[in-house]
N, C-alpha and C positions, 0 to 999 in steps of 0.2 A: 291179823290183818285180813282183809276182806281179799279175797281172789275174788283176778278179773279176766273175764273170759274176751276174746279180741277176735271179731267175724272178717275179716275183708275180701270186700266184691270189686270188679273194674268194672262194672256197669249199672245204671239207672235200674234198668227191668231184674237185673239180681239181685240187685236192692232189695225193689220191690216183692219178688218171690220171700227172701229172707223176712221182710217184714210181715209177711201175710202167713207166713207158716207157721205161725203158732208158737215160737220160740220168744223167750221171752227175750224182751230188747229194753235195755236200761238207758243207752243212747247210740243217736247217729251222730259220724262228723262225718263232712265230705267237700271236697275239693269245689270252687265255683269252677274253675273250666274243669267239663265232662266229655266225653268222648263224644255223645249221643245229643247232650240237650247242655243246659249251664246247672248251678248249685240251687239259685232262686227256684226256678221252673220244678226240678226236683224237692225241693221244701213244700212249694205250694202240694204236692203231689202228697207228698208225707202227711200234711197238716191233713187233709183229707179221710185219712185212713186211721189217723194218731193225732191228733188236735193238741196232746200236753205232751209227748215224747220229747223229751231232749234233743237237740239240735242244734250242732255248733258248725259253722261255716268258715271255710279258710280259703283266703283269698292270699296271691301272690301280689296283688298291690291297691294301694289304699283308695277305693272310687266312692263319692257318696254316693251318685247315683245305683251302684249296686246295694252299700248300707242301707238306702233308702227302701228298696224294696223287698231285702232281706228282710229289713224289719217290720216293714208292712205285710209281708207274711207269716210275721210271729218267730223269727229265729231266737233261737233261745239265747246265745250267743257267738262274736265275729270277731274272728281274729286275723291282724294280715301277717304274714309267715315271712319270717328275717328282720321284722322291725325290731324285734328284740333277742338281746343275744340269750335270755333265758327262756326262748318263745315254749321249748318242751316241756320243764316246768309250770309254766304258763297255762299251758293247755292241759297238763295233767289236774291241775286245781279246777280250772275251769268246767271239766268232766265230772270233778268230783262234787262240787259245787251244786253243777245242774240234777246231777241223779239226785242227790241227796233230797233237792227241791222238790224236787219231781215225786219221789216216795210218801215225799209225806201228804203234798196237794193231792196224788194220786189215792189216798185211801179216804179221801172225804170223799166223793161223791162218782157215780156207777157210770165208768166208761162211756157208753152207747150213749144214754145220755149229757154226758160233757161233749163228746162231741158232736152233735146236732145242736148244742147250747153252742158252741162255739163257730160253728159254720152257721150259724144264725145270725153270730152277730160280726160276722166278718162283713166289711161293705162292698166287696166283692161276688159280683154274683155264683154260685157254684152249683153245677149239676152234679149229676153222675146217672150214666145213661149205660144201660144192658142190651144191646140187639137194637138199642133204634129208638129204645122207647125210657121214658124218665123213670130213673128210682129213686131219686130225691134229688130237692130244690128246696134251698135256704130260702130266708125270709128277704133278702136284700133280694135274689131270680124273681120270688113273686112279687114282688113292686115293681120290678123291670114292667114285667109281659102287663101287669094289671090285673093277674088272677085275683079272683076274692079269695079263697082258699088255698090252700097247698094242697088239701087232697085232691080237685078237681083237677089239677096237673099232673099229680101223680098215675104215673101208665100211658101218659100221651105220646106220641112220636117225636119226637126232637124237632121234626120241621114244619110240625103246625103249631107248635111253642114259640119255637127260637129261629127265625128265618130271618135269613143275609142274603143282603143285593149283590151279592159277590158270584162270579161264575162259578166256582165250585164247589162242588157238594159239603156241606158238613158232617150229613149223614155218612156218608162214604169215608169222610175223614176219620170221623169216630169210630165205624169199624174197621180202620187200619190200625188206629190205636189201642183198640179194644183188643184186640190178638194181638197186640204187642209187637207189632211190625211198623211203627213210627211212633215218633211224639210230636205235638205241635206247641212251636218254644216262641211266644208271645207273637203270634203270627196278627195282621191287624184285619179286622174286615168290618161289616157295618149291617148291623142288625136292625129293622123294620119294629118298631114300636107299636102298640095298639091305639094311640094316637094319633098317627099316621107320620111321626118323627122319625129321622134315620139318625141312630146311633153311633159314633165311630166308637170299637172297641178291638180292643186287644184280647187275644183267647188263647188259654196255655190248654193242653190236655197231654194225660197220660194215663196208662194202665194201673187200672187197683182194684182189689178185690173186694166186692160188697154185697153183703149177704151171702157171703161164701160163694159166690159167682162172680167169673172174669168181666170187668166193665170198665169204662172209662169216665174218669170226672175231669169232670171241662170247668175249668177257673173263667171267668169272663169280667175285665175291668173294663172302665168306663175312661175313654182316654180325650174326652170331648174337652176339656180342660188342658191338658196337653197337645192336641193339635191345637188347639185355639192359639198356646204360648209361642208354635212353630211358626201359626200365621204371621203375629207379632214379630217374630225374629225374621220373618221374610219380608214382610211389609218395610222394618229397621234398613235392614239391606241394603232394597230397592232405592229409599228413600238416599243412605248414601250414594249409592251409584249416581242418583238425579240429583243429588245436592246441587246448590248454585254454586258452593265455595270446591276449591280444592279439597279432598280429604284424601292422607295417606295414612295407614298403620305401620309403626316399626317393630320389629322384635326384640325386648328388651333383653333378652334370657341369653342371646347371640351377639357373638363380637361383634362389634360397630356397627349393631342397632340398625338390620338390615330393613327393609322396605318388603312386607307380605302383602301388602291391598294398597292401590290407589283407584280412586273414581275419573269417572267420565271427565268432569271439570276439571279435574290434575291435568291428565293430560290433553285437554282442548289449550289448559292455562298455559302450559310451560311446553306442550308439540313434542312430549316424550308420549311414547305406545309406553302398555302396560308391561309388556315383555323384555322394555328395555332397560326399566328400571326395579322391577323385584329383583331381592338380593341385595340392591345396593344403599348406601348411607344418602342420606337425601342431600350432602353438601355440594353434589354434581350441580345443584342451581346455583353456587357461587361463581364469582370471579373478580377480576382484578378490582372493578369500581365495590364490590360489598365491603360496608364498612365492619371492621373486625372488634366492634365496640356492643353492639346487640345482638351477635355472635358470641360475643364472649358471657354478656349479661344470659341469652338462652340455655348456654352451657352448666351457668352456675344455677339456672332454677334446675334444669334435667339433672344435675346430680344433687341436688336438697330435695329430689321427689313432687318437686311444686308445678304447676303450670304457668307458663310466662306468653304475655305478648310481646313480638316488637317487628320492627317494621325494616326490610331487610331489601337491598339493591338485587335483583335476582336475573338470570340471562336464560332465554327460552334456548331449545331445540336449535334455532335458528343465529343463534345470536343477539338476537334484538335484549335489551333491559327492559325492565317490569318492574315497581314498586311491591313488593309481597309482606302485607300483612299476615304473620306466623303467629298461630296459635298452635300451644305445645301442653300436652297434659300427659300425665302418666294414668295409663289402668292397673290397680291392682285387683290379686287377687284375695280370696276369702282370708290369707293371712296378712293380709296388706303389704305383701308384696307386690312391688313393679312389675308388672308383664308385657307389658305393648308401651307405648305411646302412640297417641295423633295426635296429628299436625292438619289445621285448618287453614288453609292459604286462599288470599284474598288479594285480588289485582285491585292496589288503592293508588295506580299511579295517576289518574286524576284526580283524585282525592287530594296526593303530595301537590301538586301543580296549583289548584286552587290554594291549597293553606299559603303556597308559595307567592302567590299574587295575593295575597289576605294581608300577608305580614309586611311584605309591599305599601299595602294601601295603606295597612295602620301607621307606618312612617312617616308616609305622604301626610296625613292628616294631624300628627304630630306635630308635626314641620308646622302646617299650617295654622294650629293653634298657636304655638309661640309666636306667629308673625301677625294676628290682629290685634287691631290699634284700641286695645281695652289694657287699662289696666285694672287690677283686681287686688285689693288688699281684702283680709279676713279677721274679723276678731273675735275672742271670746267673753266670758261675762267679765272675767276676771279683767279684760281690755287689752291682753296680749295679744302677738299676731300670733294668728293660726298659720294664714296661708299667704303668701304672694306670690303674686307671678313675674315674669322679667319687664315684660311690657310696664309695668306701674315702676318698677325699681327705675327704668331707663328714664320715664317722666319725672321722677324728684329727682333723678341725680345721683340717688345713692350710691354708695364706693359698695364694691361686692356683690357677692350673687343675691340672690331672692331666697336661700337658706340663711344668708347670714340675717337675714330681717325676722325671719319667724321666730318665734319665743323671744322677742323683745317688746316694750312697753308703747300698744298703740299711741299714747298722750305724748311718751319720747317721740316716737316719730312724726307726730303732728308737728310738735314744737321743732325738730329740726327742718321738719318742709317749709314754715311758715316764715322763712325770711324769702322764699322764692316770689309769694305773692305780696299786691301792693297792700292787703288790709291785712296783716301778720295775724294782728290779733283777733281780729275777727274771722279769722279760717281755724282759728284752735277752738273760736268761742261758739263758733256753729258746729262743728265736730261734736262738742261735748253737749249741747242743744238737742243734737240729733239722739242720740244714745239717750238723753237722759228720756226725752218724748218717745220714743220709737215710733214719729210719724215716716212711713216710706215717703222718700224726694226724690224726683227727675228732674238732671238736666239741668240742675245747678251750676253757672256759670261762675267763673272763678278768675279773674285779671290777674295777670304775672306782672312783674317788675320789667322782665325783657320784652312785653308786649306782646304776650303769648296770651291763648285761652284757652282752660280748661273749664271740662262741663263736667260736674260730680249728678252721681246716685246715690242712694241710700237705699237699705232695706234692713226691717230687721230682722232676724232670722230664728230657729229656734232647735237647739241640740240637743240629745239624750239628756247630757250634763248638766242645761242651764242655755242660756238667751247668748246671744251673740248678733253680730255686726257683719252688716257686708256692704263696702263701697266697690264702686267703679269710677274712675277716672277717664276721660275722653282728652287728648288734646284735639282741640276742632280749629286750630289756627290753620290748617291746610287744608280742610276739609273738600276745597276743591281736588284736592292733588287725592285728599285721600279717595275721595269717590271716583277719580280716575283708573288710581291700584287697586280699586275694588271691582270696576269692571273688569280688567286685567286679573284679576285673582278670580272674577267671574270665569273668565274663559279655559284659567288652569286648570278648576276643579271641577270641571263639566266630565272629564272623565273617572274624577277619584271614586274610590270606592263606600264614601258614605251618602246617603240618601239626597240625592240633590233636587230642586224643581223650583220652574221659572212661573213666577206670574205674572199678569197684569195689572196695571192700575185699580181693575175693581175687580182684583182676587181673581181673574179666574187661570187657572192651569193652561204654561203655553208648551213646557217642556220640562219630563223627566228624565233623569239616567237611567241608568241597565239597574244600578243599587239600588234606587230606590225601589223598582220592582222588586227587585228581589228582597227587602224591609220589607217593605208592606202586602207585599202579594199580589198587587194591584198592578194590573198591562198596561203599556200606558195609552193605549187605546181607548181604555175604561177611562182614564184620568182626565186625561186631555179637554177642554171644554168643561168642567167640574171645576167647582170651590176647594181650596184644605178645609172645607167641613167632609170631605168624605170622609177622612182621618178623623173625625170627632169622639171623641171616647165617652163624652159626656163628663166627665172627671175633672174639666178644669171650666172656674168658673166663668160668665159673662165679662166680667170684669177683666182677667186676664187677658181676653182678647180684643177687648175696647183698648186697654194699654198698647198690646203688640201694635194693633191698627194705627193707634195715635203717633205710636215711636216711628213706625216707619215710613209714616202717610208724612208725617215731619221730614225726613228725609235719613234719619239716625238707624241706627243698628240696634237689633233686638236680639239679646241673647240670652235667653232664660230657657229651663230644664219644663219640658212638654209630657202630659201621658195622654199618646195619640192611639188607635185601634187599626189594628192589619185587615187584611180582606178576611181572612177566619175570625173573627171576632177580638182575637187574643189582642188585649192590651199591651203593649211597652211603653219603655221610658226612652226620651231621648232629651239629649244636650242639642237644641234647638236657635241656629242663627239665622236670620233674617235681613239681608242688606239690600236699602234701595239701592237699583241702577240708573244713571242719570245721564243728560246729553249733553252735550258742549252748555246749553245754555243755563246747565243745574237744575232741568225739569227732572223729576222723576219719571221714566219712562217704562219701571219692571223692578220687578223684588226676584230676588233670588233667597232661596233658601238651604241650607245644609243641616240635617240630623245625622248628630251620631248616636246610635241603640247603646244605652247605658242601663237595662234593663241587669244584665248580668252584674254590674256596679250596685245596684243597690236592692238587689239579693245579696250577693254580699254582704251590702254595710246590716242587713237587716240580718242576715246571721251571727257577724262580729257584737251583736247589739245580744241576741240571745247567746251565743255564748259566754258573754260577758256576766248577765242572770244567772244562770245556768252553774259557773263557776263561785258566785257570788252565795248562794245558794246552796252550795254543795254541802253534803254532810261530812266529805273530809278535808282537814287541812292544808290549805292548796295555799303557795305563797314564791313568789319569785322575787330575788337577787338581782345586783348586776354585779361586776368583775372586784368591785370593792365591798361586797359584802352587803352594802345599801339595799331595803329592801325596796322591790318598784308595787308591787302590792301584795296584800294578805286580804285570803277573804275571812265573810264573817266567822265561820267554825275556829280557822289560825289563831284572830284577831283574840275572840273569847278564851281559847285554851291556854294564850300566853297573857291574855290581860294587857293587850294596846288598844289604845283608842284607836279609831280609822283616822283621826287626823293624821296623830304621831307615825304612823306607818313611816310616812317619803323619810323621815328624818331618824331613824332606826337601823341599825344596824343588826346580822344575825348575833354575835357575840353577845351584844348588849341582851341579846332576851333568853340565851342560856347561859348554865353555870359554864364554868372552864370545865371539869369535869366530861361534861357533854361535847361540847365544843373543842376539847384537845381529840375526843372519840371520832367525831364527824369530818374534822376541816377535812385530813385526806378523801374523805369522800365529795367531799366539795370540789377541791381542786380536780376533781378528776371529772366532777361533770364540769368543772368550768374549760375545761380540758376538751371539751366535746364530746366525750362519752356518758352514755345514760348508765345510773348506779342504780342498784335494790338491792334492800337490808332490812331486817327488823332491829328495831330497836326497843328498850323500853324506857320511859321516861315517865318526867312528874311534874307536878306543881304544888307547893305551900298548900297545906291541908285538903290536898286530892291524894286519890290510891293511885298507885302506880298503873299505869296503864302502858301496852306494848303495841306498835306500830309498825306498820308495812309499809318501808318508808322506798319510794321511787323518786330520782334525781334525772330529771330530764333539762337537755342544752337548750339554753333562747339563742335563737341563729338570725340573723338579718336576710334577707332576700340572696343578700352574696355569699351567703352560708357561715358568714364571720359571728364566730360565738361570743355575745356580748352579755352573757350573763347565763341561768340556772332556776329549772320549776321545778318546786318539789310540792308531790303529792303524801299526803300521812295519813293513812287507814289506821282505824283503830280496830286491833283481830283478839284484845283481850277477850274479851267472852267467847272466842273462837278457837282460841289459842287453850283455853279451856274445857271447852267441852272437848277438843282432842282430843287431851289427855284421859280425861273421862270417857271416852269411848277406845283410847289403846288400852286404858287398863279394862275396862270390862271384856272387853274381844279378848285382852291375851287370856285373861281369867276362866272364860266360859268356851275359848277355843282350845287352849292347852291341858288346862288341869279338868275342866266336867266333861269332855267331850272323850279325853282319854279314860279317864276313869269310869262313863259312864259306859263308854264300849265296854270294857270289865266286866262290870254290874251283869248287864245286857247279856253278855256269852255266859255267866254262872246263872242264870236264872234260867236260859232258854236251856240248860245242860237239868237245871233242877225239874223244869216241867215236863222235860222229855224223859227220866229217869224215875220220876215219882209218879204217884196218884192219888188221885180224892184234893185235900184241902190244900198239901202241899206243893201241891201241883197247879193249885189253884193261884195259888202265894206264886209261885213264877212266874203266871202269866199276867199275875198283877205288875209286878215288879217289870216283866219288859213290857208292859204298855205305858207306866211312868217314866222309864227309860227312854221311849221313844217320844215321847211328849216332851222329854226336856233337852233330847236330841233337838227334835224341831223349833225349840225356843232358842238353842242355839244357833241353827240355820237361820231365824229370822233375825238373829242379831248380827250374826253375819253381814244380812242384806243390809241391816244400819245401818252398818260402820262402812260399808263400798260405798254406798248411799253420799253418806256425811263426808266421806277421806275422799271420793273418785267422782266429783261433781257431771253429770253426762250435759253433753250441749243438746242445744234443739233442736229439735227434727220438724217437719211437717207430718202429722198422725192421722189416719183414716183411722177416726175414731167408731167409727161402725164397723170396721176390720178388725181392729182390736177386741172388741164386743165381742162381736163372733166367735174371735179366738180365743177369749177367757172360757167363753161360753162351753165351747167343744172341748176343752180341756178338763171342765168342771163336770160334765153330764159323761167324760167319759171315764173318771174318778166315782162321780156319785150319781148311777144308774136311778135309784131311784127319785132323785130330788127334781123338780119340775123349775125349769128357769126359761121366765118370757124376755124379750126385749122389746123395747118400745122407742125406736130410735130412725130417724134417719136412713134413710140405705146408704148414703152416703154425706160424710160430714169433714171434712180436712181442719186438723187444727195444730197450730206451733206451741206444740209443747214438749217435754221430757218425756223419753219412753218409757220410762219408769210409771208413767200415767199409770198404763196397762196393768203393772202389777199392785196396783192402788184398789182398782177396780175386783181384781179377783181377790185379794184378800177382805174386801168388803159381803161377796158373795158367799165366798168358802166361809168365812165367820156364820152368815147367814145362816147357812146347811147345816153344818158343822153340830151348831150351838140351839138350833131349833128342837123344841119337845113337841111337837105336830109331826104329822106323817101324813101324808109323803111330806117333804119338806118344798116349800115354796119359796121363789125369790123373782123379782121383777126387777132391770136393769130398764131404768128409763132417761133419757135424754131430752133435756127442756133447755130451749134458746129464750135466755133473756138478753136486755138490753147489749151490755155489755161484757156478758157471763156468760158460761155454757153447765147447768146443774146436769150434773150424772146422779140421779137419785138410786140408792137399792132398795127394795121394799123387801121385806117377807114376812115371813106369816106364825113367826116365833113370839117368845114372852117379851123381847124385848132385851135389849142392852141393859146390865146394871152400872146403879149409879157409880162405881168403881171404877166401870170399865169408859163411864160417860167424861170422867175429869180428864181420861188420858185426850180428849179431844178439845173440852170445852176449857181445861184448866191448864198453865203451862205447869206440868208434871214434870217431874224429872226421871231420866232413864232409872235410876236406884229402885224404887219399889215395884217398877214392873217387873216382876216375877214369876209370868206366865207370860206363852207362847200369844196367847188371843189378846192380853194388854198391849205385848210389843207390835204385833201385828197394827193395831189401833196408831200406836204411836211412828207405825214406819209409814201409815197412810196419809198422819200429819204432816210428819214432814217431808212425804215427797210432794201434797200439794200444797206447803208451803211453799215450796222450793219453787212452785211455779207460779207463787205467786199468789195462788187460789186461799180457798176458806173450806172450811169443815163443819157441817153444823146437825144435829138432830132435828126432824119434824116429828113431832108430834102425831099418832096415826088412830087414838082410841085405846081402847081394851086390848086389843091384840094386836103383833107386829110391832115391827121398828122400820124407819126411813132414814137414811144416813145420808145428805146431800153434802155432794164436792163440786164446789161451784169452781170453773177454772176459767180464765180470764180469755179473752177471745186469741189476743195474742201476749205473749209472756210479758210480763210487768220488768219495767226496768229495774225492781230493786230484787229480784231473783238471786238468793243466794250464792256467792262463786266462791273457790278457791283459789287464792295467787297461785300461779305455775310456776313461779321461780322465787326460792328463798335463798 
């Protein structure tokens, strides 16, 4: 066994003495808290003197921000002390580990030189300064100052090099470090550029010995990217403090989620100081009138981790109520853990008060619809009723509401109206006249048996489904009394809330309400003395408004759906009435108008119209039920996979279209989404000379407005070929993860034991043997990536795909120093895609490098916006892809014959931009080179492969 000899110092500077005396030193471990200076500060100090020395750092608790600079100083490696109960253990391997490494890297190539090779290529500036004056400065110091040379630095004074706007000397600094009478432990100051920029930087120094002379080397980072982060976090701040809304932060790590921060608008909103309330749970803005229902809804998002809105009765400082809209989200941290919560509060108690007078008016005008003197039947092609209203049920007489009339036979209901009038038969015979012509009629007069008159409309009309019918009915026998209760309905609605306004006889504008300003946009200052052509949209044609004019210049009422134009341009829809007003002597003396905005109405129906496509369309089996099993419809994919025609659907049942078999499998599942609960299951299933195919099958409740479940939608994915390559990718992962990965580490330690123990050929033979070992290690790690890839689907993100770039970039040039890689891209480019992009990209590049017979090796990462694509081309300056490795892209290949590391690679690049959607293709480039474009889709393609989250 190898004896080990064991030095221990309590100081930096006896370190350093020990280091520099000539004694040989196989490694250093050392504590980060030092008495004098921290563990980093001293490393950077080490690397200085020793650039490959071993160096293991032990920390009492686990910070990145120290990892981070540890490692950016080269620590060999970091342990934190008490995380494990075998840490001693731990650390004895890890000593042995690093010497061992160290021994051997150490006999290739001559000290002095490794380290000027290594302080070269540190991106931290480093001197090392004797008495005042430089003895050497890396290559990162002379790009600092602008030197052309490093010799012409070499011997200068430190402060006609490296001069700081800062009041104290550095000169003086240095030589208090230089006799080893301080250190300076990332102290920050700001150095004066040759461009005339001032630098902010951070400066470690300490004592070391160079050229066998006491001197000090001075570390110098560039921390302009770091203040910049701090401005940012203070600017964030500020910006909270100034918010408009409330914001508080709670403690989540602390019993009952105490209150650390609230802002200026907290407490301007709620008249608590800031003093009064950190510490405490934020429910002190409760009381008796908070309803304990979005209370309780907040509590259950705060403990599922989710954030929630709701809108809460809240009592200031003072007493007074407040409407507080609460916004509540959880922070986690890098393990995604909970750590804080905010809460954004928002005084919406005008907000409530409005909605409150809104729902008001929509009553009011409710009301009012049901009391004009129209009545409305509705039919479809088929000549059923669609729709009636009560007003028309009340004119025939009919026994029952206006639902018992829909879905019955408009000809039945002709024929029971027509004993009311004196021509029976010919009020059926013009009915069916109208429909058969579909000429529009006004104002069809109609004689009753009791001496009454009704005046009929017509129009035909025209629906997604097919043609359809619309009458109106007037009775006009009272038409004096009615235009009496029309002026009287004039005067009630002058205050409601939908758009009202008075005209005159020759149109012009005498008065509007509050609503309609506020509809159209328009004051009614602006209005006043104006036509309704200010409303003109252009969108409805002459014709329509000769009708309107005609209907009411006659004396009758105009109620037809209008698309008029707001003061900002924006078109809406409105349900459009028009009544003249008239004087004892039946003159028309003024028109009144009422719209109601039905804009929101038919977005609506124009979505229910594409979802209905949409569904129709779909490529999985979508079909819904009601409570007896009846199907109410199947789209087309269902219809084909079971073999029903689209008529037979309505008259089908589920049983009737599978076996019992299936259907003794399923019903419990049915019953339980009829039940109201949503089911998911796979299943597999068949049809008469088809293959079996397995299905992802989800049962969701059909609920009525009143939430009453009156039937069952089931969705049916087909995951056979998905369900398949799983298993083709569990057996290959357990295969190349369990059995080649263990045995190849085997392999790997007897061949690294034969090359180090032999010489000449057989020695040669092991170092063959562990570079195939490592080759098919690495084919294993990239199949790895597949199978997370394929099993662990990542959602999308937004990507600064010129970030990304970069960061392939520096990763790749600081692997393969010699290989030359351009970008031609955007500075800045945002795109929704899988992060996985990124590693699409570097494995296109690395292949590049890699696999090129040219030197140096070249690669070009270029960036081209087309239409509706984004091509990331890689170019380089190699023989070229072989046609082998070109199927894995251009052909669907299957995982099985790729059996190298640069095929899989190929085929993980496929399909991560499959996954997004994108394409993969070769250019063409000549004689020399290959171009590899991945065209990726501007924003992610709805058919982007996913995984169900719950089987």
């Amino acid at each position: 066994m190898e004896r080990i000899d064991v030095t221990t110092v309590k100081t930096v500077g006896e370190a350093i003495d020990v280091l520099v005396s000539g004694d040989s030193l196989d490694c250093l471990i050392s504590e980060y808290d030092l008495p004098d200076t921290n563990g980093v500060a001293f490393l950077e100090a080490v690397r200085a003197q020793a650039p490959t020395l071993p160096f293991i750092l032990l920390s009492s608790e686990g910070s990145e921000e120290v990892a981070s600079r540890a490692i950016s100083a080269d620590v060999t490696e970091y342990l934190i002390k008490d995380l494990y109960s075998d840490q001693w253990e731990r650390l004895a391997s890890l000593i042995t580990d690093a010497v061992a490494y160290s021994r051997k890297r150490g006999d290739l190539v001559d000290t002095e030189h490794r380290t000027k090779a290594l302080l070269d290529a540190a991106h931290d500036t480093i001197v090392v300064v004797n008495d005042g004056r430089i003895e050497y400065i890396n290559k990162s110091g002379v790009e600092l100052i602008g030197a052309e040379t490093r010799s012409g630095v070499i011997g200068q004074p430190i402060e006609t090099v490296l001069a700081t706007t800062d009041d104290d000397s550095l000169v003086a600094n240095l030589a208090s470090v230089q006799r080893r009478e301080r250190s300076l432990d990332h102290i920050q100051r700001h150095v004066d550029l040759p461009n005339g920029d001032v630098l902010p930087v951070e400066i470690t120094a300490i004592s070391t010995e160079w050229a066998n002379a006491p001197s000090a080397i001075l570390v110098i980072r560039d921390i302009s990217e770091r203040t910049e982060i701090e401005h940012d976090r203070q600017l964030k701040n500020r910006a909270m403090d100034n918010s408009p809304v409330g914001i508080t932060i709670a403690d989540a790590s602390k019993p009952d989620n105490p209150l650390i921060y609230v802002n200026k608008q907290f407490e301007q909103l709620t008249g608590y100081s800031e003093d009064k309330v950190l510490g405490r749970n934020s429910r002190f803005l409760r009381g008796e009138q908070t309803d304990p229902e979005p209370v309780a809804e907040m509590r259950e998002a705060i403990d599922a981790g989710e954030p929630v809105t709701v809108e809460l009765r809240n009592y200031r400082k003072d007493g007074t109520e407040f409407w507080n809209r609460v916004t509540v989200a959880p922070i986690c941290n890098s393990s995604d853990e909970i750590t804080h919560y905010v809460r954004f509060q928002e005084d919406v108690t005008k907000a409530k008060e409005r909605q409150r007078k809104l729902e008001e008016t929509n009553e009011i005008l409710s009301t009012l619809f049901e009391t004009l003197p129209v009545g409305v039947i509705v039919e479809d092609a088929s000549r059923n009723v669609l729709a009636v209203n009560e007003r028309l049920v009340e004119l025939f007489e009919f026994p029952g509401a206006p639902s018992d009339v829909v879905g019955t036979s408009c000809e039945q209901v002709a024929q029971q109206a027509s004993d009311m009038f004196v021509d029976a038969d010919g009020f059926v015979k013009r009915i069916n006249e109208l429909v058969a012509n579909r000429d529009p009629v006004d104002n069809e007069e109609l004689e009753l048996t009791d001496g009454r008159t009704f005046e009929r409309s017509y129009r035909p009309v025209e629906f997604s489904d097919g043609e359809g019918s619309l009458w109106v009915y007037r009775d006009i026998t009272g038409r004096k009394e009615d235009e009496r209760v029309l002026r009287r309905f004039k005067r009630a609605v002058e205050a409601a809330g939908h758009a009202i306004y008075i005209a005159d006889t020759d149109g012009t504008i005498t008065y509007v309400n509050p609503a309609f300003e506020r509809i159209t946009g328009f004051d009614s200052d602006k209005v006043i003395g104006e036509t309704p052509r200010i409303l003109n949209s252009g969108e409805m044609s002459e014709n329509y408004y000769d009708r309107l004019w005609t209907t009411i210049s006659n004396g009758d009422v105009w109620d037809e759906e209008i698309r008029d134009r707001r003061r900002s341009g924006d078109v809406y829809h409105a349900r459009q009435t028009i009544a003249p007003v008239t004087n004892e002597d039946g003159d028309i003396e003024a028109f009144v108008a009422i719209q109601t905005d039905i804009s929101d109405q038919k977005e609506h129906e124009r979505q229910l119209r594409q979802y209905e496509y949409a569904i129709e369309s779909a490529n999985d089996l979508i079909a819904a039920i009601d409570a007896d099993y009846r199907f109410l419809f199947a789209n087309r994919a269902y219809r084909e996979f079971y073999g029903l025609d689209e008529g037979e659907v309505a008259e089908t049942t589920l049983p009737e279209v599978l076996d019992a078999e299936t259907w003794d499998t399923i019903q419990p599942y049915v019953e339980q989404k009829l039940g109201g609960d949503p089911v998911h299951f796979e299943m597999t299933r068949s049809q008469p000379d088809q293959p079996k195919r397995t299905f992802d099958i989800r049962y969701y409740p059909l609920e009525r407005i009143d939430s009453e479940t009156i039937g069952s939608m089931a969705v049916m994915r087909d995951v056979t070929e998905q369900r398949e390559r799983e298993q083709q990718l569990a057996s290959l992962d357990r295969m190349l993860r369990h059995t080649l990965y263990n045995e190849l580490n085997v392999i790997m330690g007897r061949a690294e034991s034969i090359a180090e123990r032999t010489t000449g050929e057989v020695a040669e033979w092991g170092e063959l043997i562990q570079c195939v070992g490592e080759r098919l290690l690495e084919q294993a790690d990239k199949e790895r990536e597949i199978v997370e890839l394929l099993s662990d689907p990542s959602a999308t993100t937004v990507l600064d795909l010129r970030e990304s770039i970069d960061a392939v970039v520096d990763r790749l040039e600081t692997t393969y120093s010699t290989a030359t890689i351009t970008v031609d891209a955007p500075e800045t480019y945002s795109l929704t895609t899988i992060p996985e992009l990124e590693r699409a990209v570097e494995e296109l590049v690395e292949n590049a490098i890699v696999h090129t017979d040219q030197a140096p090796p070249e690669a070009t990462i270029r960036v081209v916006e087309q239409d509706d694509v984004i091509e990331i081309r890689v170019e380089d300056n190699g023989s070229g892809i072989p046609d082998a490795e070109r199927r894995v892209i251009t052909e669907d290949v299957d995982i099985e014959p790729l059996l190298h590391s640069n095929g899989m690679g190929l085929w993980l690049v496929k399909r991560i931009v499959t996954r997004v959607g994108g394409t993969v293709r070769f250019k063409e480039t000549g004689s020399q080179g290959s171009t590899v474009v991945l065209a990726i889709p501007r924003k992610r393609s709805a058919e982007v492969e996913s995984t169900p989250t719950d089987r």
